[in-house]
Structure formats: structure tokens, C-alpha cells
N, C-alpha and C positions, 0 to 999 in steps of 0.2 A: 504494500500500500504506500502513497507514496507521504514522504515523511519519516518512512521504519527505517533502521540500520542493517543491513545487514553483512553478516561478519561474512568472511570469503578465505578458505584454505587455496593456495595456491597447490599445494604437495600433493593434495590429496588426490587420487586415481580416478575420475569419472566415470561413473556405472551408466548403465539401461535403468532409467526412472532418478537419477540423480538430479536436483534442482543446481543449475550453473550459470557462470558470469559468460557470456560467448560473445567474441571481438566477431562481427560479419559486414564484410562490406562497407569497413569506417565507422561501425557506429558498435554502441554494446547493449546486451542486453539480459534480463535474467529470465529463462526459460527451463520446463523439464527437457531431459537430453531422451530422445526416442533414439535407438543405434539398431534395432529392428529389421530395419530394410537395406544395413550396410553393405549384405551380400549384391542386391540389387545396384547398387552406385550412389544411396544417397543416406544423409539421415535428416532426423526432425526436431526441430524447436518444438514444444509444443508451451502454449500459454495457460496458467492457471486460471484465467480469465476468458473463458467462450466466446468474449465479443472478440478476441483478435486473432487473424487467422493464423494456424501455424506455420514457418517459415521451413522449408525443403532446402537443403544443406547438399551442395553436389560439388565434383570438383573442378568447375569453374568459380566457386565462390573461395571470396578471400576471409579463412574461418579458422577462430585459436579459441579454445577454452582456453579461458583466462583465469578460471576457477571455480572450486564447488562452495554454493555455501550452503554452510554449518550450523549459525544461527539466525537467526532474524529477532531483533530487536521494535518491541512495536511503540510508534509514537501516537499518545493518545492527546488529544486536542483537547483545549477548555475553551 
């Protein structure tokens, strides 16, 4: 949400279903990692939010996990 911290291992190994930091195309963003269809040639961002659509990851794009994170810190509003 925006406003929360959230903490980011760099070290840590990226799984199938892991939430992470992913550098794509100049910009960042944090998404689940779908690795599913690797066999295929691609994988997927996917969003914990339904309204945004997931982003298909192939190797023309320019793509780094930049890390997983670990916690999320949530900021409440007054």
C-alpha cells in the first residue's frame, strides 16, 4: 500500500510464488514472481492487486530481480 516500508533481502534466492523488487525496462516494481512457464521462454509478474495486469517477462526485456522482500512494514494514517 502505498506509504508501507518495505524491507528487501538482496541475498536471498527467488522462488515460484516469492513476492520481489524486479528492475524491467527502466523502471521497478514489486510483484509475485510466476517462473511457471520458464520452460516455455517467458515468466510473470503477477500483481496482488486484480486491477493491474500482469507483466510477461521474455528475453527481449531488460529484467534483474533486485530482491525479495521479507517484511512489509505498514503505515497507518491519522
Amino acid at each position: 500500500s502505498d506509504g508501507d516500508i518495505a524491507v528487501i533481502d538482496k541475498s536471498r534466492e527467488p522462488k515460484n510464488g516469492s513476492v520481489i523488487v524486479a528492475y524491467i525496462n527502466n523502471e521497478f516494481t514489486i510483484k509475485y514472481l510466476d517462473i511457471t512457464h520458464k520452460s516455455e521462454g517467458y515468466i510473470e509478474l503477477k500483481p496482488a492487486n486484480e486491477k493491474y495486469p500482469v507483466i510477461r517477462i521474455n528475453g527481449n526485456d531488460d529484467f534483474e530481480v533486485w530482491g525479495v522482500v521479507v517484511y512489509v512494514i505498514k503505515s497507518f494514517k491519522v
